[in-house]
C-alpha positions as CSV (number, residue, x, y, z in Angstrom):
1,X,66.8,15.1,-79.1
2,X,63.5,15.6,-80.9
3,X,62.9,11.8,-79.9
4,X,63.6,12.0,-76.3
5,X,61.6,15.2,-76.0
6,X,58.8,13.1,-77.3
7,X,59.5,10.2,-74.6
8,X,59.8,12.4,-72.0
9,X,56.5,14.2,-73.0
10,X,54.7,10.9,-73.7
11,X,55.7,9.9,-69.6
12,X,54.7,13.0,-68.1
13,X,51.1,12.7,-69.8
14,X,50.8,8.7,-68.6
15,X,52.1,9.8,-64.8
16,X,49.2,12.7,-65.4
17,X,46.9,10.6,-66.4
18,X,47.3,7.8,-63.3
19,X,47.5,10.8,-61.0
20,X,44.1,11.8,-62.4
21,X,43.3,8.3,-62.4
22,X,43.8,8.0,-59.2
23,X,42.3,11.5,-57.8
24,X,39.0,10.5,-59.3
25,X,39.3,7.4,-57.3
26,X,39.8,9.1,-54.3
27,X,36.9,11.2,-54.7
28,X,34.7,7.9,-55.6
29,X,35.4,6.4,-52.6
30,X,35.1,9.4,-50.7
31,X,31.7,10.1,-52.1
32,X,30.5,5.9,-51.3
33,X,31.9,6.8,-47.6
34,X,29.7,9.8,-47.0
35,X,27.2,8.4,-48.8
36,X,27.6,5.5,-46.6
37,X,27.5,7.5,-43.5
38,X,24.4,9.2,-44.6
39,X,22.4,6.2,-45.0
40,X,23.8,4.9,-41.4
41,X,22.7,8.5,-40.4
42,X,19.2,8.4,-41.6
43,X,18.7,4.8,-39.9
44,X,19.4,5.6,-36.7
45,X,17.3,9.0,-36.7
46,X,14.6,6.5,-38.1
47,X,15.1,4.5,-35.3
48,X,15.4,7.1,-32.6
49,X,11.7,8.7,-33.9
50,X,10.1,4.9,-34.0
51,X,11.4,4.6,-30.3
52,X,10.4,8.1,-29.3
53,X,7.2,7.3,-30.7
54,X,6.9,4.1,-28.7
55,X,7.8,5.7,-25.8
56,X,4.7,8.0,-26.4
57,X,2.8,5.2,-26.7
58,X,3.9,3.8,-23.3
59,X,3.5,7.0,-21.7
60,X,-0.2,7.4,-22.8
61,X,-0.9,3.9,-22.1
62,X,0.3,4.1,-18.8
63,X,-1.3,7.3,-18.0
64,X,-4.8,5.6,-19.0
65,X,-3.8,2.8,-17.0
66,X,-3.2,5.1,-13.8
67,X,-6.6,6.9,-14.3
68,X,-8.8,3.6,-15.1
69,X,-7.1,1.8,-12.0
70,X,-7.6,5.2,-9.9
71,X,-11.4,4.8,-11.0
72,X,-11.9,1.6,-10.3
73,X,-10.7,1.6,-6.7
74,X,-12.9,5.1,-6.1
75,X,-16.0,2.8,-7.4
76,X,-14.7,0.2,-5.6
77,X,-14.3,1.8,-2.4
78,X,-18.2,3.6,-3.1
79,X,-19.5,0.0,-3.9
80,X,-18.2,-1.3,-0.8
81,X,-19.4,1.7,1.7
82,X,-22.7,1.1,-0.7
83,X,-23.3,-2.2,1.0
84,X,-22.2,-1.3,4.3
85,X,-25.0,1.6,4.4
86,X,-27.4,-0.9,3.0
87,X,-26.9,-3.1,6.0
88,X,-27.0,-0.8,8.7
89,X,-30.7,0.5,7.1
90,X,-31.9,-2.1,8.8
91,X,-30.4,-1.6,12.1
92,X,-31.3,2.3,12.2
93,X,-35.3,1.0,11.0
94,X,-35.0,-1.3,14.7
95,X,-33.4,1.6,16.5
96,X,-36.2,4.0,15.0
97,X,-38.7,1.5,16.4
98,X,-37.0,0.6,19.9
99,X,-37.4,4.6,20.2
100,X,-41.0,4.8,19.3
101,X,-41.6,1.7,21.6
102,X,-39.9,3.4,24.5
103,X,-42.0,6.3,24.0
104,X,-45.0,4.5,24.5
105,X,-43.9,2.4,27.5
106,X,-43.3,2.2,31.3
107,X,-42.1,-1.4,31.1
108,X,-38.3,-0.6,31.5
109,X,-37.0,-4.4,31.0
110,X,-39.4,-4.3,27.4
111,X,-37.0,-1.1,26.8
112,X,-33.4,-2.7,28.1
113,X,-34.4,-5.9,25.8
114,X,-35.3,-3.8,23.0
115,X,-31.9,-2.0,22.9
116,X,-29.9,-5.3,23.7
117,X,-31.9,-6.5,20.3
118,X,-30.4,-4.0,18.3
119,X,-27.3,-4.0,19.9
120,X,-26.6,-7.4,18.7
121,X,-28.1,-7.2,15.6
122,X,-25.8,-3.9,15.0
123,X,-22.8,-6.1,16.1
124,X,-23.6,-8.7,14.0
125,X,-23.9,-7.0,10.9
126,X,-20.2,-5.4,11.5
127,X,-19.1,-9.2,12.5
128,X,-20.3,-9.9,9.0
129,X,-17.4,-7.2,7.8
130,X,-14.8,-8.9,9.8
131,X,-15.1,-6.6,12.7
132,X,-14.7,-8.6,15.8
133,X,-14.2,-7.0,19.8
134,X,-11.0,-8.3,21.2
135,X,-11.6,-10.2,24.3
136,X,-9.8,-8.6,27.5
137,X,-11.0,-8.9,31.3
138,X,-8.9,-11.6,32.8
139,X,-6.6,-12.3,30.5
140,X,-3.0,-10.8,30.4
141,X,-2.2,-7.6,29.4
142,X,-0.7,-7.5,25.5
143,X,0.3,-3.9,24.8
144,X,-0.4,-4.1,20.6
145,X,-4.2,-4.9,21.8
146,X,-4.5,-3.1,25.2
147,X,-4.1,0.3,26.9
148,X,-3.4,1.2,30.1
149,X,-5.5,3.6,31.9
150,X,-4.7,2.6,35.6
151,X,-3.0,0.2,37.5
152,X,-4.9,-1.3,40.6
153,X,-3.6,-3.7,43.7
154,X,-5.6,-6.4,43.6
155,X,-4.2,-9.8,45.3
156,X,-6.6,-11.9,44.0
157,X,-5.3,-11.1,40.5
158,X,-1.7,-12.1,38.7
159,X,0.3,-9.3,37.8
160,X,-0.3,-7.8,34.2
161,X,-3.4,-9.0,34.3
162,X,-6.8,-7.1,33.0
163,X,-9.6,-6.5,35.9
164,X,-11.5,-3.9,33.8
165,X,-12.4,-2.6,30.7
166,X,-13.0,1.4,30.6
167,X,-13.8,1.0,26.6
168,X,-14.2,-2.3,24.5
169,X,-11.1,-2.4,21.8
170,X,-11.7,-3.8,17.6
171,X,-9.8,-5.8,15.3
172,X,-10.9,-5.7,11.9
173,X,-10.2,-8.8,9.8
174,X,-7.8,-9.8,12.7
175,X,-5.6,-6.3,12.8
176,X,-6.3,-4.7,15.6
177,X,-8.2,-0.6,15.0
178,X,-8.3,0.4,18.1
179,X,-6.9,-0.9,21.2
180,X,-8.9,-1.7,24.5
181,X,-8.7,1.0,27.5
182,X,-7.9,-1.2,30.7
183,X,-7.4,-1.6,34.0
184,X,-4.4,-3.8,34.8
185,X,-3.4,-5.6,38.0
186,X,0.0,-5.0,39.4
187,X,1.5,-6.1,43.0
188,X,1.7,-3.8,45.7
189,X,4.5,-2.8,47.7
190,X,3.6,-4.8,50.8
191,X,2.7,-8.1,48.9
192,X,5.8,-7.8,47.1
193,X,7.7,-7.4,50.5
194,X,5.7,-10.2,52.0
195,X,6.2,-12.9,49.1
196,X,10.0,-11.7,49.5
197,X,10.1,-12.8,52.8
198,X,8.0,-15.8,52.2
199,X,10.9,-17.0,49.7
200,X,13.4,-16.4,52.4
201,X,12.1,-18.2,55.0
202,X,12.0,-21.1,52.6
203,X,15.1,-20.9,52.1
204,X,16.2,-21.0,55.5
């Protein structure tokens, strides 16, 4: 009895012993896995601060960008005007003189040529910009360059076609600025009639 007391004592202490074996295994591995996740934690709040940090970056750089271009086109723009002003000096200097000259003169074609000399030479320095007046009296009415004021019977004239210009109309670097006030031909009721009549008889 004694000796199976001792057997069954000495099995009981080696299942213990694996049991605790085993627990402490557990508890191992459960440690590595948290552990484990830890690390895995730490790296990807590493890598969400480098790209948050990036993305201030980007932000900043972009924001400098925006302001520096935003600059640049404002001294642009001045620069631009700058020369403009500069060119047209000379024109007011000529108008300044045309004035004085008509102030001291009775000669009225001295005065009309005077004026036609700046005229073109203010023309010219806007032609130099790209301005250019669109060309209108006799040819046919287009409505992205023209504006109808009036409508006038005129036989002499196709149809939809410009007899008169009531104020000149701009293009600047070919796209039209403003349109050309116009008179434009139509047919009246009693040349309509009469060319309707004309086609009948021909046909008779």
């Amino acid at each position: 009895m004694a000796e199976e007391s001792d057997k069954y004592e000495a099995e009981n202490s080696e299942v213990a012993e694996n049991n605790t074996g085993q627990s402490e295994t557990q508890n191992l591995n459960k440690e590595a896995e948290m552990s484990s996740k830890d690390e895995e934690i730490e790296k990807l709040n590493q890598q969400l601060e480098d790209l948050n940090q990036k993305y201030r970056r980007l932000a900043a750089e972009y924001d400098n960008f925006r302001k520096r271009a935003s600059r640049e086109k404002e001294e642009t723009r001045k620069y631009a005007i700058e020369n403009v002003i500069i060119d047209l000096l000379e024109v007011l200097d000529n108008f300044e003189r045309a004035i004085e000259s008509a102030r001291n003169t009775n000669d009225t074609n001295s005065i009309v040529e005077g004026i036609e000399m700046v005229y073109n030479q203010f023309y010219s320095t806007l032609n130099n910009y790209g301005l250019e007046k669109l060309a209108c009296e006799g040819e046919e009415f287009d409505p992205y360059k023209h504006e109808a004021l009036s409508h006038t019977d005129k036989s002499e004239h196709p149809e939809d076609t410009i007899v008169d210009v009531c104020k000149s109309g701009y293009a600047l670097n070919s796209k039209v600025i403003r349109p050309a006030m116009v008179t434009v031909s139509k047919k009246s009721e009693s040349n309509t009639e009469n060319q309707s009549n004309d086609n009948e008889n021909n046909h008779k």
